[in-house]
C-alpha positions in Angstrom: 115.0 -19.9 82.7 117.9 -18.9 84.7 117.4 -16.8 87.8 118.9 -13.6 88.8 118.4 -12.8 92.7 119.1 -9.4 94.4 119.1 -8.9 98.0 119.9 -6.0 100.6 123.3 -4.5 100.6 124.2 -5.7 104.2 127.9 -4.6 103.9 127.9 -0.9 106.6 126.9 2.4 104.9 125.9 0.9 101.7 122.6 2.5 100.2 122.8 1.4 96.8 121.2 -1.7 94.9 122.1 -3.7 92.5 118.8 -3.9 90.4 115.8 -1.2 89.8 112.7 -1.3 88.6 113.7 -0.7 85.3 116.4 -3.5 85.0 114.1 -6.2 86.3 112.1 -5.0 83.3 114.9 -5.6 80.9 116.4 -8.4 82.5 113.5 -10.6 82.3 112.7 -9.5 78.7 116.3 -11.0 77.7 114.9 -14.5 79.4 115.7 -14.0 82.9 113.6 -14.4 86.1 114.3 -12.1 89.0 114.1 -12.8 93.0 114.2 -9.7 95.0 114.5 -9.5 98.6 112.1 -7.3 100.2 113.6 -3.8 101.6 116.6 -4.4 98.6 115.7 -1.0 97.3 114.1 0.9 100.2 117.3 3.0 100.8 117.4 3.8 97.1 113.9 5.1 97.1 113.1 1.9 94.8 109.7 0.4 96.7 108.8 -3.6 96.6 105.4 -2.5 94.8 107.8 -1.1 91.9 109.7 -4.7 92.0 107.1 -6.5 91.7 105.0 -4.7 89.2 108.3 -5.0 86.8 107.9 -8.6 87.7 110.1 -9.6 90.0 109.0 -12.6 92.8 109.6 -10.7 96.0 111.4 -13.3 98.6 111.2 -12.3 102.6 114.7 -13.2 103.5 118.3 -13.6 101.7 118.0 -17.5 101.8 114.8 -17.8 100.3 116.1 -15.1 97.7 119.3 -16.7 97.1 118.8 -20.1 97.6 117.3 -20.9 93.8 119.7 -18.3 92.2 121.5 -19.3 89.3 123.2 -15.4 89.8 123.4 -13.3 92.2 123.6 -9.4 92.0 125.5 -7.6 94.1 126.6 -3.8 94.6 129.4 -5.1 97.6 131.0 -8.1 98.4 128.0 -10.9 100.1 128.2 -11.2 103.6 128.9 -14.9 105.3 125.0 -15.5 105.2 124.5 -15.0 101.8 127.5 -16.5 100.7 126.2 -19.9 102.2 123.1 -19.7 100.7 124.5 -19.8 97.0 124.7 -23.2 95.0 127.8 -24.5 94.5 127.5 -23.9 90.8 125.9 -20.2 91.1 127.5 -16.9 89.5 128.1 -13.8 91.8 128.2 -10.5 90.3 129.2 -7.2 92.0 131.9 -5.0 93.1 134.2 -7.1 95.1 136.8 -4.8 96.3 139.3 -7.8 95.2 142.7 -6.1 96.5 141.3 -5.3 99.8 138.4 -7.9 100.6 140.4 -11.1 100.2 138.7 -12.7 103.1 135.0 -12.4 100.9 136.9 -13.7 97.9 138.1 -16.4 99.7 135.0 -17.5 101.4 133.2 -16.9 97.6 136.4 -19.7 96.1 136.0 -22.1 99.1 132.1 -22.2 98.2 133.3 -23.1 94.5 130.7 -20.2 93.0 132.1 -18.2 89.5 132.1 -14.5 90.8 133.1 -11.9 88.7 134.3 -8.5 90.1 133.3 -5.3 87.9 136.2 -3.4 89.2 138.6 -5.8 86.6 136.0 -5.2 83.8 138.4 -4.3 80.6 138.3 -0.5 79.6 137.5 -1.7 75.9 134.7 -0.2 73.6 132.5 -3.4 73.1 132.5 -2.1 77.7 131.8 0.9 78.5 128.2 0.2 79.4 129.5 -2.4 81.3 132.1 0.4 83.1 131.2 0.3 86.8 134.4 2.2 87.8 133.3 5.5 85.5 129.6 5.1 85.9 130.3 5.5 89.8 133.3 8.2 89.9 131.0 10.4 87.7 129.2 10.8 90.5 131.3 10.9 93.0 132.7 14.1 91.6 129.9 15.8 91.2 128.5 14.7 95.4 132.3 15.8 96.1 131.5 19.0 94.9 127.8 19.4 96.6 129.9 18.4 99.9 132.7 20.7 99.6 129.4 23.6 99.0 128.3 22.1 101.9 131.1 22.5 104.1 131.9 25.7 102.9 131.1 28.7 104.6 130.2 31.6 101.6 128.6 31.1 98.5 130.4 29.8 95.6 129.3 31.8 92.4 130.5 36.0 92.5 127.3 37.8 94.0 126.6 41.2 92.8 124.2 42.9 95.3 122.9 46.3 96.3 125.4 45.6 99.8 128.5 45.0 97.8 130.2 41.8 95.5 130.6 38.6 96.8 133.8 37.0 95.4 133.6 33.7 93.7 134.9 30.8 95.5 137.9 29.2 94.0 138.3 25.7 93.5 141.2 23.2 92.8 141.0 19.8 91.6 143.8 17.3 91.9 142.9 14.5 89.1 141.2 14.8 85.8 140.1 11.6 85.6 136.2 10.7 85.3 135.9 12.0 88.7 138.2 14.9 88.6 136.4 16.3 85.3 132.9 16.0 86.8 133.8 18.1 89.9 135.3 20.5 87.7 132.1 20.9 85.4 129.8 20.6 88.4 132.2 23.5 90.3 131.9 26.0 87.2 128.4 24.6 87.0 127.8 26.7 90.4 130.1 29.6 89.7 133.3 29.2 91.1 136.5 29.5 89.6 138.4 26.3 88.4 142.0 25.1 88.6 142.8 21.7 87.9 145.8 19.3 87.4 146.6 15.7 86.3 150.3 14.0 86.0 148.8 13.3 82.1 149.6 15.6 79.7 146.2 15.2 77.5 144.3 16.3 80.5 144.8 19.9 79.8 143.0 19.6 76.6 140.1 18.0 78.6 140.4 20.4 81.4 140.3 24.0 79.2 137.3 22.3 77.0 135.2 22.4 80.9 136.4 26.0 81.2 138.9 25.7 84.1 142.7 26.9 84.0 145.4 24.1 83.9 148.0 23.9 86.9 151.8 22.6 85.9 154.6 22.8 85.2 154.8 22.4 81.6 158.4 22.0 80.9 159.7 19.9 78.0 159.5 16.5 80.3 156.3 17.5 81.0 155.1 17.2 77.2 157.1 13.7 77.1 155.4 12.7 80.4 152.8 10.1 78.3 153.3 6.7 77.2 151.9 5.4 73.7 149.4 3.6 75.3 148.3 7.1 77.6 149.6 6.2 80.9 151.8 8.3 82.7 155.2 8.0 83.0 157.5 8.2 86.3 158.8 11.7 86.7 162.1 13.4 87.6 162.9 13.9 91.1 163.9 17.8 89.6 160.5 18.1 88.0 158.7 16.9 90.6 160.1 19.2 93.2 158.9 21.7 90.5 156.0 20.8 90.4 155.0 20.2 94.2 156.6 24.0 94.4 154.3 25.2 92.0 151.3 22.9 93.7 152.4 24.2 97.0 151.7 28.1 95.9 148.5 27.3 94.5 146.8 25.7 96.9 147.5 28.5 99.6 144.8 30.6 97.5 142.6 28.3 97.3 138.9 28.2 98.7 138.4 24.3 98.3 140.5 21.3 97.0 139.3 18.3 95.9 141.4 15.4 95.0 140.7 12.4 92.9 143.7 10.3 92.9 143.2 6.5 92.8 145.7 3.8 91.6 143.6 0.1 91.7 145.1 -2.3 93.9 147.8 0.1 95.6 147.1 2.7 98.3 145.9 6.0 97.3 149.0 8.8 96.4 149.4 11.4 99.0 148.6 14.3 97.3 148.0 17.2 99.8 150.6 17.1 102.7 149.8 18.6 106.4 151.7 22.2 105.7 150.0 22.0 102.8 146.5 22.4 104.0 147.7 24.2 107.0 148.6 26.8 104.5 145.0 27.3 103.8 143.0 30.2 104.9 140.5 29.6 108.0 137.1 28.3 106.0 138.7 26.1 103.3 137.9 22.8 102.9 139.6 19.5 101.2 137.7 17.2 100.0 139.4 13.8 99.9 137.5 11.4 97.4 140.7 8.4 98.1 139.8 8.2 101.3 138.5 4.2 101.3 142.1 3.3 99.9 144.8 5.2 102.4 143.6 9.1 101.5 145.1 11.6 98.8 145.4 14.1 102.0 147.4 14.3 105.4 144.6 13.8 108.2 141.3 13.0 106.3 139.8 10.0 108.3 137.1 7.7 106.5 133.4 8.8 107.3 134.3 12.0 109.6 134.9 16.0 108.8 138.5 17.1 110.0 138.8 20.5 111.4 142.4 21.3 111.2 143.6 23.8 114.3 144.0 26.2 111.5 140.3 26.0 110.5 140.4 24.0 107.0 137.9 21.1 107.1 139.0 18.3 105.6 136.5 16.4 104.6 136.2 12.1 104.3 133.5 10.5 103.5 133.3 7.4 101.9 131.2 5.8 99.3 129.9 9.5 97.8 127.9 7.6 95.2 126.1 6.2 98.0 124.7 9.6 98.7 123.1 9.8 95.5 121.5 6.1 95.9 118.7 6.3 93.5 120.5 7.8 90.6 124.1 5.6 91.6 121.9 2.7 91.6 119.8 3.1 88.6 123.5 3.8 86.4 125.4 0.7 88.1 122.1 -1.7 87.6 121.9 -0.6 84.2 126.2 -1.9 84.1 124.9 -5.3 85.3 122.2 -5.6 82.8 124.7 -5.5 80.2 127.2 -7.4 81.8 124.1 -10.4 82.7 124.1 -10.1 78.7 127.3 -11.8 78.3 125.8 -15.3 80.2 123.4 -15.7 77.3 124.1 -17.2 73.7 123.0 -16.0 70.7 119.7 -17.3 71.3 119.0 -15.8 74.5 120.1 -19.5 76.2 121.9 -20.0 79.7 125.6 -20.3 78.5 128.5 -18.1 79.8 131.5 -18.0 77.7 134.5 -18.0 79.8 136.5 -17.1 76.6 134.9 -13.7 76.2 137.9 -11.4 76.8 135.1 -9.3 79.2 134.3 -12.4 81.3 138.0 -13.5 81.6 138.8 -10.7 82.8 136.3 -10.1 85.8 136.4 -13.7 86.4 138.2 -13.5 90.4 137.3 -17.3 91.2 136.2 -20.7 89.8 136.5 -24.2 91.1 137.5 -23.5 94.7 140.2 -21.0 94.2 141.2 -17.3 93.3 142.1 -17.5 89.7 142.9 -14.2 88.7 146.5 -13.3 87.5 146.0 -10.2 89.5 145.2 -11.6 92.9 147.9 -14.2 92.8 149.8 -14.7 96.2 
């Protein structure tokens, strides 16, 4: 029977684990067994007792938890110890931050494990279950949003009261991707009013359907700006000045902006220049979800709120998801159970198929090296 272990995140500021209660359940009615190390869960409000009533052996340390692992579950990248722990032959499993953590994949290829990064996991049908990157920006929109109420000095929804109407708080989000759409249905969720904008044309549909007002510039180039295969394409320098113009304008009037913007394996776009916030009114806050990879916003700093000299906060904290542990860590457990599925024939045997165009594609190393197409150089 092979055997799954799960230890501690041990990576800073990590909260999140990469098995619950619930998983162990399932994982070990598909023919696994699962080592946990104590405290794995304690930050997600997941207790040992709940591990081991789902039946999981508890292990006291990483070694003893690791070191009869056939896989190993991870939310981050494993840390030297654990990393030496592992049989040659084992399997990691987590999100391994490939373009930026080359020194873990490195010390993963020169131990000669299989790990497989759920960042590369193909955006197909037969995955979405498997879809770490949407399961985790979900709710990173929506914290961005609790954050930016947080920071905020008034209320969001319009108050009608006996001493006068409070205004509604108006919100702008830069990105309508899985993250950007969240914080737009969580924003009208607590009353504000919603602007949004996306390079993609098909975004407005999405972005009206959540009740918020598309922002651009919606020229003929505009409407030509998609490729067949939905990505967008490079604009004109002409429209883009447009554009930013038009940008520019709108944020001014804005209570709170939240941007989105992340391109894998490439710093994050600068979306939100210094005169740009400084345009702001004293009170408004930016909420920079890019932060981790460069920042969509002039001045956000990773971990830390930004008080600009004109009074906008700009705020920059990393790993949002990780301030919703327990519901973050039950959705990107309930990725890896489906993704542990893939290791097991048709009849529940041991028996990864490194042809499966999922596994191919996550696969970041094998025999000693980094073998992704990706990572080469």
């Amino acid at each position: 029977m092979p055997v799954i272990a799960v230890t501690k995140e041990r990576q800073a500021g990590e909260t999140r684990v990469a098995a619950t209660p619930d998983t162990v359940k399932k994982l070990i009615a598909a023919g696994y067994s699962v080592v946990v190390e104590a405290g794995a869960g304690a930050p997600s409000s997941y207790p040992d007792a709940d591990y081991a009533a789902a039946g999981a052996e508890m292990a006291s340390d990483p070694a003893a938890a690791i070191g009869k692992a056939d896989i190993l579950f991870k939310v981050r990248g494993p840390v030297a110890e654990e990393i030496a722990a592992l049989k040659a032959d084992a399997i990691v499993v987590g999100m391994l931050n490939p373009h930026q953590d080359k020194e873990t994949l490195q010390a993963l290829a020169a131990k000669g494990v299989r790990a497989f990064t759920m960042e590369f996991v193909p955006r197909i049908t037969r995955a979405q279950v498997m879809d770490v990157l949407s399961s985790q920006a979900n709710l990173a929109g929506y914290r961005a949003v609790i954050e930016a109420a947080n920071a905020y000095g008034k209320v969001m929804p319009m108050m009608m009261t006996a001493a006068g109407t409070v205004a509604a708080a108006k919100v702008f989000v830069m990105g309508a991707g899985v993250a950007g759409l969240q914080a737009i249905a969580t924003a009208r969720r607590l009353g504000a009013v919603v602007t949004a904008t996306d390079v993609r044309p098909a975004a407005k549909e999405q972005v009206e359907s959540l009740g918020a007002k598309f922002v651009a510039v919606e020229d003929e180039e505009f409407k030509a700006a998609e490729t067949a295969a939905g990505y967008a394409k490079e604009m004109s320098p002409e429209y883009q000045a447009k554009q930013a113009a038009l940008v520019s304008e709108h944020i001014r009037k804005q209570d709170i902006v939240i941007t989105t913007a992340l391109i894998p394996g490439r710093p994050a776009p600068r979306l939100v220049s210094a005169e740009q916030a400084a345009s702001m009114r004293p009170g408004s806050v930016i909420v920079d979800l890019a932060v981790e990879q460069g920042g969509n916003v002039a001045g956000s700093k990773r971990g830390e709120v930004v008080e600009t000299e004109g009074g906008v906060k700009i705020v920059g904290y990393a790993n949002l998801p990780g301030r919703i542990a327990a519901d973050a860590s039950a959705l990107y457990a309930r990725n890896l159970f489906a993704f542990a599925g893939l290791f097991l024939d048709k009849e529940g045997a041991f028996a990864p198929d490194l042809e499966d165009e999922i596994l191919k594609a996550a696969l970041v190393t094998q025999g000693g090296a980094v073998v992704h197409p990706a990572l080469a150089g």
